[in-house]
C-alpha positions in Angstrom: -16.7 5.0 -1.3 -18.3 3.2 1.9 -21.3 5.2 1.2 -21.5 4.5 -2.5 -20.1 7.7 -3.6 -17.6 6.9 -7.2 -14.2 8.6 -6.9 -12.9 10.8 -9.6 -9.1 9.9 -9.0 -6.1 10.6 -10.8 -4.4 7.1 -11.6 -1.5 7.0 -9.2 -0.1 5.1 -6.2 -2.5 3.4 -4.0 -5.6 5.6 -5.7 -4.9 3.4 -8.9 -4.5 0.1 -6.5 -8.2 1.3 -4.9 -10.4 2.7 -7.8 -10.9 0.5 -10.9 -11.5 2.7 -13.7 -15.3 2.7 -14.9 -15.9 -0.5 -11.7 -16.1 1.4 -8.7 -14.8 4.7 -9.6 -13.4 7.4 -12.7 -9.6 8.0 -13.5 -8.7 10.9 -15.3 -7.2 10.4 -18.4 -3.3 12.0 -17.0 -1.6 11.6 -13.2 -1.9 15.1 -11.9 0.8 17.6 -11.2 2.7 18.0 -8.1 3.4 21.3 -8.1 1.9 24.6 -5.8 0.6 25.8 -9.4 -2.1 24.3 -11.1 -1.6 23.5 -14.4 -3.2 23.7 -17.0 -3.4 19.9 -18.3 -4.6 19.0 -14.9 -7.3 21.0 -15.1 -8.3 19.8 -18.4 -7.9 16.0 -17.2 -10.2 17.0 -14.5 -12.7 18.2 -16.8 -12.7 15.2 -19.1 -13.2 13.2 -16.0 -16.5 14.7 -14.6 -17.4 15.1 -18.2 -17.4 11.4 -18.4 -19.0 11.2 -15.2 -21.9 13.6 -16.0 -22.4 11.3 -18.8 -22.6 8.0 -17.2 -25.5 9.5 -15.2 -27.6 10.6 -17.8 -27.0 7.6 -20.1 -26.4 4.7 -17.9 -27.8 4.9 -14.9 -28.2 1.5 -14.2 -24.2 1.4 -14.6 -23.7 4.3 -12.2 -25.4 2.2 -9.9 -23.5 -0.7 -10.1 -20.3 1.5 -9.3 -21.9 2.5 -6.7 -22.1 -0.4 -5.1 -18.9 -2.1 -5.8 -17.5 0.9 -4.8 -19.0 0.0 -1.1 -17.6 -3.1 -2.0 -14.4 -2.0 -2.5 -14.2 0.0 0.3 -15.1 -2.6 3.2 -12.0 -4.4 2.3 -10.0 -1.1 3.5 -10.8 -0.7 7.1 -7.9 -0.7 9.9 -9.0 -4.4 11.3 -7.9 -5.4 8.1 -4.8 -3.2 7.9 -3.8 -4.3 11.3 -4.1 -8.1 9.8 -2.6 -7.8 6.9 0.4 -6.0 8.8 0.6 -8.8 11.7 0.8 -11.7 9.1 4.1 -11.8 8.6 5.5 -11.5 11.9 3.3 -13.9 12.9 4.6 -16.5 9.9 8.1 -15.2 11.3 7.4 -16.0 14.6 6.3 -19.7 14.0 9.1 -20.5 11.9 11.7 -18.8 14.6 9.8 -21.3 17.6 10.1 -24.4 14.9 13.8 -23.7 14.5 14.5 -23.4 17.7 12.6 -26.4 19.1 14.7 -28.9 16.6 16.2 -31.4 18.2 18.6 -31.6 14.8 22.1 -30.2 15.0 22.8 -27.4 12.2 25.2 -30.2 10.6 22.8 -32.6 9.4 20.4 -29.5 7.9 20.0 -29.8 4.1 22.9 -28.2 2.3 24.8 -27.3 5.5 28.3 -28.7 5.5 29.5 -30.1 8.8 32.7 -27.7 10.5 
């Protein structure tokens, strides 16, 4: 995707939270098996997807283009700076609110909806 190319994804887990369907990328139309096998509905699936695909270029390009780039789009939100952010937030929140609590000069018994021993 950071180099413009569309996905062809099946629509599940953090594929469907990453590819928007016909914005930045192409779902098939079923989630895909898990097995070793492939079946047979899969592969169908599959097929309807770059169908759909194979279309978009001949008859819209200007759209395919558009997915292309909001597919680049897309993908500069997920880099690891931003994993790494999004993962220290709430410690850091957490760690504020443990200094502020500790730092009160209030005892615990005159804290809303604490009762006094």
């Amino acid at each position: 995707m950071r180099m413009g190319t569309c996905p062809v994804v099946a629509p599940t887990g953090g594929l469907k939270d990453t590819v928007e369907d016909g914005l930045n990328g192409i779902w098939t139309d079923a989630e895909m098996t898990v097995e070793a096998e492939v079946e047979e509905e899969s592969v169908e699936s599959i097929s309807r997807a770059l169908r759909r695909c194979a279309k978009l270029f001949v008859e819209e390009p200007s759209k395919v283009e558009d997915m292309k780039v909001a597919a680049m789009a897309a993908a500069a939100e997920f880099t690891w700076s931003n994993a790494a952010l999004q993962y220290e937030a709430p410690g850091a929140m957490l760690h504020s609110s443990t200094r502020q609590f500790f730092r009160s000069s209030e005892p615990l018994t005159s804290w809303p909806g604490r009762r006094a021993p």
